[in-house]
C-alpha positions in Angstrom: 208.5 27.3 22.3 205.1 27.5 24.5 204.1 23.8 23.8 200.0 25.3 23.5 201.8 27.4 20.9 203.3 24.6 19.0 199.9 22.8 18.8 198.6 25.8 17.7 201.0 26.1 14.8 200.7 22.6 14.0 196.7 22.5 14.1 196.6 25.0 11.6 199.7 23.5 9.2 197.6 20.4 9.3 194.2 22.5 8.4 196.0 23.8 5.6 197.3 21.2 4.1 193.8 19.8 4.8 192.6 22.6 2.5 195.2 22.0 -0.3 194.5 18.5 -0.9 190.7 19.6 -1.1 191.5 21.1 -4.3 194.1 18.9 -5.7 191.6 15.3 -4.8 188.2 16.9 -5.8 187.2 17.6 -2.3 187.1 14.0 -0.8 189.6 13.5 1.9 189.8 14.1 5.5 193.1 12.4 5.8 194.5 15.5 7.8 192.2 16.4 10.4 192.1 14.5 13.9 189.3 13.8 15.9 188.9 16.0 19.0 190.8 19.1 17.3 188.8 22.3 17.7 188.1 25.2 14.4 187.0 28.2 14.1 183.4 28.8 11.9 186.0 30.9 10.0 188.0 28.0 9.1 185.1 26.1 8.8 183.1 28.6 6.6 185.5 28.6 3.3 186.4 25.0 3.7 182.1 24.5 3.3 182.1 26.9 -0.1 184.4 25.0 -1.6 182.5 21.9 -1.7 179.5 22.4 -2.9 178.8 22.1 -6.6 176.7 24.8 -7.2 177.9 28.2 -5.3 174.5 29.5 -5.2 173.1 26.9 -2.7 175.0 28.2 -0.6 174.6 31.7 -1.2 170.6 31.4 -1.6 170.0 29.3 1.1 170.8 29.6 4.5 174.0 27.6 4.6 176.1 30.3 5.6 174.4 31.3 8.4 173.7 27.8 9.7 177.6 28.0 9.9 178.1 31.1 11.6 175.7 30.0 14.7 178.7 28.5 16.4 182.1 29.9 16.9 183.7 26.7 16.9 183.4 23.4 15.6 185.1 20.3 16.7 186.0 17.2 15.2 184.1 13.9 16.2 182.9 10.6 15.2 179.3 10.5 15.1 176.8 7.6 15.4 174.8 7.5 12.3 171.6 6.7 14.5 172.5 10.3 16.3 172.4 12.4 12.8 169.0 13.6 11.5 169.2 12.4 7.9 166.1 13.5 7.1 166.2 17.3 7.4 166.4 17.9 3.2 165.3 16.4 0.0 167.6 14.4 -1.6 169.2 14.2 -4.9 169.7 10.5 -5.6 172.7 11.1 -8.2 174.5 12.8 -5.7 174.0 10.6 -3.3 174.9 7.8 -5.9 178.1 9.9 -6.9 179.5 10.1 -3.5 179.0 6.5 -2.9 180.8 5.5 -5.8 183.4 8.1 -4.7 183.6 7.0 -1.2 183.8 2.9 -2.9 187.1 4.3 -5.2 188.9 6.0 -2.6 187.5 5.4 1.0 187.4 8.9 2.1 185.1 11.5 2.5 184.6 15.3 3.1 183.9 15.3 6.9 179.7 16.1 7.3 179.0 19.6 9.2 176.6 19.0 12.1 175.0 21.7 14.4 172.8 21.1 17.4 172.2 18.0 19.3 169.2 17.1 20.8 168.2 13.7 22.2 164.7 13.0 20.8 166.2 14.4 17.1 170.0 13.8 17.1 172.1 16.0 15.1 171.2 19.0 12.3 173.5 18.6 9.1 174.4 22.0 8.4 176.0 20.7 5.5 176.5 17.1 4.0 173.2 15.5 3.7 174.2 13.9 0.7 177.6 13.0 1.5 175.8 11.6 5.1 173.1 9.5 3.3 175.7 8.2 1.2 177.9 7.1 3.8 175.1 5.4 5.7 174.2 3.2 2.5 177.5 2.4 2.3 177.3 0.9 5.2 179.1 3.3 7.6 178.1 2.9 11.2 179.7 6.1 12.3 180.8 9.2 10.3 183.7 12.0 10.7 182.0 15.4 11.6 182.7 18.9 12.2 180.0 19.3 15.5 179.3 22.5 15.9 180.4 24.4 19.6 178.2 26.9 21.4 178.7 29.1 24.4 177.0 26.0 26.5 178.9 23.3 25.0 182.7 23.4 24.8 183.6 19.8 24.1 181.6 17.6 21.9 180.0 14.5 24.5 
C-alpha cells in the first residue's frame, strides 16, 4: 500500500476514534489528534457542533460560517500571548466549569482558531471559554485547530 495512502487511512481512523471518545468523555479529550496533521472544515465542522452546550449558538450566530472560511485546519500548539482572548463576552461559570474540568482530567477540547495577524494574534472561531480557562490555569501554550487558507498551507 501507497504509504500517502496508509497515512491517509490512519489520519482519519485516529479522527474517528477522536470523535467517539468526544461523546463517551463529555467532549474533553484531544488524546488522538497529533500536532501538525491537516482536516478538512468538514471534519472540523461536526466535530464544533458537538461541543457546544446550547445548539443554537451555533446556529444563530455565525459559528458555522467562521468555520467554513477555510478548507482546512491544521493542528498546532499556540502561544497563548498569540490568541485574541478578548474577541467575546465571557461567561464566568463556563469558564470556571472548564477549569475545574481541565484540573480532573488534564485534557481539553482543542480551541478553533482562524486568522493570524501580528498586531492581533489569532481569532477563536470557537473556544473562547475553553481558551480563557486554560490560560488561568496556567497553560502557556494551547492545542489548536489553525485554520488553512489558499495563502497559507502550513501553520508558521
Amino acid at each position: 500500500m501507497n504509504e500517502d495512502i496508509r497515512k491517509m487511512i490512519d489520519k482519519v481512523k485516529n479522527f474517528k476514534q477522536f470523535m467517539n471518545e468526544q461523546k463517551l468523555n463529555e467532549n474533553y479529550t484531544n488524546t488522538n489528534i497529533k500536532i501538525g496533521d491537516v482536516y478538512s472544515e468538514s471534519d472540523v465542522y461536526p466535530y464544533i457542533q458537538k461541543l457546544h452546550r446550547n445548539e443554537d449558538d451555533f446556529y444563530d450566530g455565525d459559528i458555522g460560517e467562521r468555520i467554513e472560511r477555510f478548507p482546512q485546519y491544521q493542528v498546532a500548539e499556540i502561544s497563548v500571548d498569540k490568541i485574541n482572548m478578548d474577541e467575546y463576552e465571557l461567561d464566568d461559570d463556563y469558564v470556571n466549569d472548564y477549569i475545574e474540568k481541565y484540573n480532573q482530567i488534564g485534557t481539553y477540547p482543542p480551541i478553533v482558531l482562524g486568522y493570524y495577524d501580528n498586531r492581533w494574534g489569532y481569532d477563536i472561531i470557537d473556544g473562547t471559554h475553553r481558551a480563557n480557562a486554560l490560560k488561568n490555569a496556567g497553560l502557556k501554550s494551547i492545542v489548536c485547530f489553525v485554520g488553512l487558507n489558499e495563502h497559507q498551507k502550513r501553520v508558521s
